[in-house]
C-alpha positions as CSV (number, residue, x, y, z in Angstrom):
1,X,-14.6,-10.7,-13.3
2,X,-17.6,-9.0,-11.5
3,X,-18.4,-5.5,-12.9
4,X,-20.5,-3.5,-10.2
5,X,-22.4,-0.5,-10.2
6,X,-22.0,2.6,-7.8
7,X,-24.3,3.0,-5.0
8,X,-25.1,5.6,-2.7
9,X,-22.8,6.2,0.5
10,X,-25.9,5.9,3.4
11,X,-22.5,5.4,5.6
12,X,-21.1,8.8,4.7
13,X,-24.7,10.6,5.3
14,X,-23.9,11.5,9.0
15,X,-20.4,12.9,8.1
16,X,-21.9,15.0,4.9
17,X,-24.7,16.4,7.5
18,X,-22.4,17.8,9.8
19,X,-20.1,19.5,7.3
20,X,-22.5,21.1,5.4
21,X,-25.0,22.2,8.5
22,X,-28.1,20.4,7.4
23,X,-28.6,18.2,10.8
24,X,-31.7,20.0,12.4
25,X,-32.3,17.9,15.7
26,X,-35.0,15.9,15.6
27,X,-34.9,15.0,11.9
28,X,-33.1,12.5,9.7
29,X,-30.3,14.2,7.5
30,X,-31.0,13.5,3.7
31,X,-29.1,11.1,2.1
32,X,-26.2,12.5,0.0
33,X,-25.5,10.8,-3.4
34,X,-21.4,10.6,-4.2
35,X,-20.3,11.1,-7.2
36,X,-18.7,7.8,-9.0
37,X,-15.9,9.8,-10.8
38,X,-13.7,12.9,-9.4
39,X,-11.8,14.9,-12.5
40,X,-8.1,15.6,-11.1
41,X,-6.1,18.2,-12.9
42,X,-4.5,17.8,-16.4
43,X,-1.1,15.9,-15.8
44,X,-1.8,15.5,-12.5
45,X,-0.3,11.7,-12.1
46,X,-2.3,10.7,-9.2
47,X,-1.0,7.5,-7.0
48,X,-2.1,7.9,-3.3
49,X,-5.7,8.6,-1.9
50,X,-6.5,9.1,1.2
51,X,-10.4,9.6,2.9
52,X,-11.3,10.5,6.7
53,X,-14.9,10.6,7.7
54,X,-15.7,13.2,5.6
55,X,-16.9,12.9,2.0
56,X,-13.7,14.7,0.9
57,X,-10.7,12.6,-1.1
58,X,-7.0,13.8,-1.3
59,X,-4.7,12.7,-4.0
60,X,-0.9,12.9,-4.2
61,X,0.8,13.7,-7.4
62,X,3.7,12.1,-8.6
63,X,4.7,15.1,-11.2
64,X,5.1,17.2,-8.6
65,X,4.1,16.2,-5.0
66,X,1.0,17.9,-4.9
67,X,-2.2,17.2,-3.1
68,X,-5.4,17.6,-4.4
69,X,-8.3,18.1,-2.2
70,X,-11.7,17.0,-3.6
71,X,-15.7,16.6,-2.4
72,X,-16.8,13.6,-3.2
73,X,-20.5,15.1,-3.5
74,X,-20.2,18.2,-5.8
75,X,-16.8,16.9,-7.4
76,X,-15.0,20.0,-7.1
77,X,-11.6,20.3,-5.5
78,X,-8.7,22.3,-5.7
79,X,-4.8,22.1,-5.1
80,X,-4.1,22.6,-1.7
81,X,-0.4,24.2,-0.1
82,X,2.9,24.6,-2.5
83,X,4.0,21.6,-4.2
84,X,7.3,20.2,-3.2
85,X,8.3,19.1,-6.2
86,X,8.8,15.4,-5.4
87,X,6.4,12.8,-5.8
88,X,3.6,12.2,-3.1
89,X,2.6,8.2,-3.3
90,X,1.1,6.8,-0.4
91,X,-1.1,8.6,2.2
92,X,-3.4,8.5,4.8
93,X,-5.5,11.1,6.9
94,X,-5.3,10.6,10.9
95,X,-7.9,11.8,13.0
96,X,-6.7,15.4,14.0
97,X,-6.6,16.4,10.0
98,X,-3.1,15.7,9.0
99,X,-1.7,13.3,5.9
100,X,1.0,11.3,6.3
101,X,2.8,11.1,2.8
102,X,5.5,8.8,1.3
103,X,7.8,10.6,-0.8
104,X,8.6,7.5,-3.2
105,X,12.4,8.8,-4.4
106,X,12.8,12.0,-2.6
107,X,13.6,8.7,0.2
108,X,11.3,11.0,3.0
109,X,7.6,11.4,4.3
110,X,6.1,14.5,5.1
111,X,2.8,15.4,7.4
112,X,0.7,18.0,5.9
113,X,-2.4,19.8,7.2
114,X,-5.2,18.5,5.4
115,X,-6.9,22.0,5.8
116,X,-4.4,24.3,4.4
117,X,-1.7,21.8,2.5
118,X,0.8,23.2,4.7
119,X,3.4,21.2,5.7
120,X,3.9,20.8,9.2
121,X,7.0,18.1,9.2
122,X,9.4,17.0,6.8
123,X,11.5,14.1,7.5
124,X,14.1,12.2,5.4
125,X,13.4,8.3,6.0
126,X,16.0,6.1,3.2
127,X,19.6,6.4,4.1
128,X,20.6,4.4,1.0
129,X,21.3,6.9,-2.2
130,X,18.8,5.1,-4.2
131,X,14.8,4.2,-2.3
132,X,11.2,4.6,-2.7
133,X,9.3,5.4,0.1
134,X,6.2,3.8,-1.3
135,X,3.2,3.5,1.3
136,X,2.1,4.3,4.7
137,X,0.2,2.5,6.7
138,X,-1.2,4.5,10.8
139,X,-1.0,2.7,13.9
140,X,-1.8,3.0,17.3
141,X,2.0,3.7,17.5
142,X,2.9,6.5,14.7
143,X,3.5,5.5,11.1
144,X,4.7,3.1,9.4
145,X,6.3,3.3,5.6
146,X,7.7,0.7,3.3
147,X,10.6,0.8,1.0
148,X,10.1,-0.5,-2.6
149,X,14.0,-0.6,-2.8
150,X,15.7,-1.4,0.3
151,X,14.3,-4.1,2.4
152,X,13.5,-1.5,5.0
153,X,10.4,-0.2,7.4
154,X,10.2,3.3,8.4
155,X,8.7,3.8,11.7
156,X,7.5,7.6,12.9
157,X,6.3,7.5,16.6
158,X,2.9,9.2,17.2
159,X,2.0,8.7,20.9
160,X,-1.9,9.6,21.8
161,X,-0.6,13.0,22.4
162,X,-0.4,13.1,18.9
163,X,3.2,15.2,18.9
164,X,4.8,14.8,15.6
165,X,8.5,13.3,15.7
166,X,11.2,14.7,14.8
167,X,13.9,13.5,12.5
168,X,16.3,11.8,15.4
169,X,12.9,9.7,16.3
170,X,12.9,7.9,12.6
171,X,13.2,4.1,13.2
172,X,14.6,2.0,10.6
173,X,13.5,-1.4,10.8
174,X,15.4,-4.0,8.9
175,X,12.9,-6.5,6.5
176,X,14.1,-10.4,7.4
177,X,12.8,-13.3,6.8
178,X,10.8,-15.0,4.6
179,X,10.6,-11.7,2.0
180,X,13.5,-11.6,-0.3
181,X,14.0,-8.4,-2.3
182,X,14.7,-8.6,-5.9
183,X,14.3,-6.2,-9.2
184,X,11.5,-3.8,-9.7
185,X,9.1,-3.1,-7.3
186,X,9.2,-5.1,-3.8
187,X,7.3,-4.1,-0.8
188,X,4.6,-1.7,-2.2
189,X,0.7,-1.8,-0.2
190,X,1.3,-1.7,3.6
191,X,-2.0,-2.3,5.8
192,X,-3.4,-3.1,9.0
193,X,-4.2,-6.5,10.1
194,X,-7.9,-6.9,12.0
195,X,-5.9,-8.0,15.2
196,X,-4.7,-4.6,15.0
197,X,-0.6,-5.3,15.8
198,X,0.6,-7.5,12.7
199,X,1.3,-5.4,9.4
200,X,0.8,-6.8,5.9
201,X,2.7,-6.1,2.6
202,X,2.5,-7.1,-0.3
203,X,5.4,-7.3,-3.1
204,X,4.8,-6.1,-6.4
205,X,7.3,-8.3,-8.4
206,X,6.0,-11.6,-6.9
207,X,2.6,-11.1,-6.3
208,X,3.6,-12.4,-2.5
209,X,1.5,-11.5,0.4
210,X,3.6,-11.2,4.1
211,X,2.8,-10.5,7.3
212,X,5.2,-8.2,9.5
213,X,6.1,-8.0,13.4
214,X,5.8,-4.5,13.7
215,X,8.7,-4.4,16.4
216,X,11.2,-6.9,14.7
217,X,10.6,-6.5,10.9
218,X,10.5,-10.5,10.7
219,X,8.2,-11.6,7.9
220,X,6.4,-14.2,7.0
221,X,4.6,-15.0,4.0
222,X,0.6,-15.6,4.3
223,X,-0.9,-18.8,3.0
224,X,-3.0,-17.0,0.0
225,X,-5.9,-19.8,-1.1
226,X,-7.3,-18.6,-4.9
227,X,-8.6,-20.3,-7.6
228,X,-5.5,-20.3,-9.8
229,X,-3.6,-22.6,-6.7
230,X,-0.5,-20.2,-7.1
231,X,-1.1,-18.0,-4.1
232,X,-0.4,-14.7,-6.1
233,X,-1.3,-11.5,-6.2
234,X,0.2,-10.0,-9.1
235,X,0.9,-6.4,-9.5
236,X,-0.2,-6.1,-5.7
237,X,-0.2,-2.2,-4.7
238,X,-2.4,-0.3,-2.5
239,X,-4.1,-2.2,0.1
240,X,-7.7,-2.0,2.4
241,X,-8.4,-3.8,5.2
242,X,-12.1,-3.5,6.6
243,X,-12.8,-5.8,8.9
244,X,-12.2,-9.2,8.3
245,X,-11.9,-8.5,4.4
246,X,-8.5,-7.2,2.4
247,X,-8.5,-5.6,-0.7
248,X,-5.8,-5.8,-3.3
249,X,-5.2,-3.3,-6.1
250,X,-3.7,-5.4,-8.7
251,X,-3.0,-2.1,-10.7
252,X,-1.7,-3.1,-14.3
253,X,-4.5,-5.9,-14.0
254,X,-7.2,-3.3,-13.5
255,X,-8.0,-5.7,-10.6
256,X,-9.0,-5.7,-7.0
257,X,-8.6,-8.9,-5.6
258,X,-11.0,-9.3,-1.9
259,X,-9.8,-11.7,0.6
260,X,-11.3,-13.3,3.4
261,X,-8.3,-13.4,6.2
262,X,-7.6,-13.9,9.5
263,X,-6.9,-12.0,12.7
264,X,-3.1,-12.0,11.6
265,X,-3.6,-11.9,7.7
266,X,-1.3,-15.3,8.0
267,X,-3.9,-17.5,5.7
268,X,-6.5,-15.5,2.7
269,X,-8.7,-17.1,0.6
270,X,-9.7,-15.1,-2.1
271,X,-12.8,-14.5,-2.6
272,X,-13.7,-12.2,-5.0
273,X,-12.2,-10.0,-8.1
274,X,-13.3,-6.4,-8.9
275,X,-13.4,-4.9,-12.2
276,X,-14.8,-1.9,-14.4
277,X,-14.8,-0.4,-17.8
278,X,-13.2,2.8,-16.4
279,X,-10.3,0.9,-14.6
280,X,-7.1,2.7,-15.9
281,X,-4.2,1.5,-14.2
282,X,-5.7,2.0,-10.7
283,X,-3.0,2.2,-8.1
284,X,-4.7,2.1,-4.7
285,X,-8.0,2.5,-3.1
286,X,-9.9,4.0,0.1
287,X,-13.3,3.3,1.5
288,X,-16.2,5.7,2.3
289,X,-19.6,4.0,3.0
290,X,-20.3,1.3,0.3
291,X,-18.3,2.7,-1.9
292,X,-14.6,2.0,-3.3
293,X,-12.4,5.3,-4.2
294,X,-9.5,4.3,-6.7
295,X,-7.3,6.6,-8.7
296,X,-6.2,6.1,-12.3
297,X,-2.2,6.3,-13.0
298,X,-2.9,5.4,-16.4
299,X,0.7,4.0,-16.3
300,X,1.8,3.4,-19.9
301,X,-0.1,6.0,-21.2
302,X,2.6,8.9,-22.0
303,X,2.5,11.8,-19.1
304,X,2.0,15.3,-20.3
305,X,0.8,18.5,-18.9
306,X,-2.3,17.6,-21.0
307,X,-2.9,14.0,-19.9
308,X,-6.5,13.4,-18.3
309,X,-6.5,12.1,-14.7
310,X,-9.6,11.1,-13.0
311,X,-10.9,8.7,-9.7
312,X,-13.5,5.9,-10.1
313,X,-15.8,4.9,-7.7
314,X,-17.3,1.1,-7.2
315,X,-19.7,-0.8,-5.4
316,X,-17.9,-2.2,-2.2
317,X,-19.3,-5.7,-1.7
């Protein structure tokens, strides 16, 4: 496995100018170094991460559903809103400033100002007494969430008025075809595909890779080309897509696997795997510039209020 080195973020420069006031017309912003490893709070338990255009990272906790708010330049952050006391997992930032969050076995998703941390909808998702509301993926069309339990989609609506729904417009999507659920964790990592309609997940327990019609719930399982000739992606969690390329967070592997795929993420060859020393159970990731944002779960190590957490930052080839 390829260990890289953190560079600087010339992507993120623009972004870092604006927020901090230094863009004097006329003159090239200075280039902003980011730091390659963000300190989250003793016993934390970080799982989700979510970056905008700023150089600014939120984590979710799952001790206690809190989100942390950090600057990827100075390192500093600070708890942000009242914890809910359930676990925040998956998240992302939209483009008016609010996270969508998956509330893994509280069985909802919340949207929460990414400002302030307060919350500005709460919504119950899982109908089933038992779910895990594990990642959330934003679309043209609201967000979507998977179910690590139930073989389930959670749609919330988000027209381009940007209105947030209310809990009468949750749609449950029923999971069919090819994916078959089975013990421990199924449909984890939720992304994107480039074409911009087709949804890929990918399930934990057998490393499986599927595409989803967004509308339907049908799946189908993507022709995944690596070197082993198995097709699997094991441990698959969090997933990235940036253009044409998808990133894997193999977490217990301290792995990200980089695919090539296609416009419907139906066929991947895998092309690359991502390591480092300070890989520690990393559960998803997020992109800013050229670099690679991943938090450390540290699963297996015992959680206590004195546990260290941190973030790790690599080289994104």
């Amino acid at each position: 496995m390829r260990i890289n080195r953190v560079v600087l973020a010339g992507a993120a420069t623009a972004a870092l100018a604006t927020v901090s006031g230094l863009a004097v017309a006329g003159e090239e912003p200075p280039a902003a170094e980011l730091r390659d490893e963000i300190t989250l709070p003793n016993g934390f338990q970080p799982e989700g991460i979510a970056i905008g255009t700023e150089p600014v990272a939120f984590f979710g906790s799952l001790a206690n559903g809190a989100i942390f708010r950090a600057d990827l330049v100075t390192g500093e952050g600070q708890v942000i809103g009242e914890p809910p006391g359930t676990p925040s997992v998956g998240m992302k930032l939209d483009d008016r400033g609010r996270l969508f969050v998956a509330g893994g076995r509280a069985g909802d998703a919340r949207v929460i100002d990414a400002t302030s941390g307060a919350a500005l909808a709460s919504l119950t998702l899982a109908t089933e007494a038992e779910s895990f509301v594990n990642d959330v993926v934003l679309t043209p069309s609201g967000a979507f969430f998977t179910d690590s339990t139930n073989p389930v989609l959670y749609h919330l609506p988000v027209d381009a008025s940007g209105e947030l729904p209310a809990q009468d417009d949750v749609v449950r999507i029923p999971l069919s075809g090819a994916i078959e659920y089975g013990d421990g964790i199924n449909a984890n990592g939720i992304a994107l595909a480039p074409d911009g309609e087709t949804l890929l997940i990918v399930q934990s327990n057998t490393g499986l890779l599927f595409t989803v019609d967004a509308a339907t719930g049908e799946t189908t399982r993507s022709e995944v080309v690596d070197v082993n000739g198995d097709g699997l992606l094991q441990n698959g969690d969090g997933l990235l897509v940036v253009g044409q390329t998808l990133f894997v967070v193999q977490n217990r592997l301290n792995t990200v696997a980089v695919l090539e795929i296609n416009g419907t993420g139906s066929q991947a060859d895998l092309v690359d795997q991502l390591s480092d020393e300070r890989f520690d159970v990393p559960t998803t990731v997020a992109a800013v510039g050229d670099l690679l944002y991943l938090p450390n779960a540290r699963f297996g190590t015992e959680a206590t209020p004195d546990t260290e957490y941190n973030a790790v930052a690599i080289a994104r080839p």
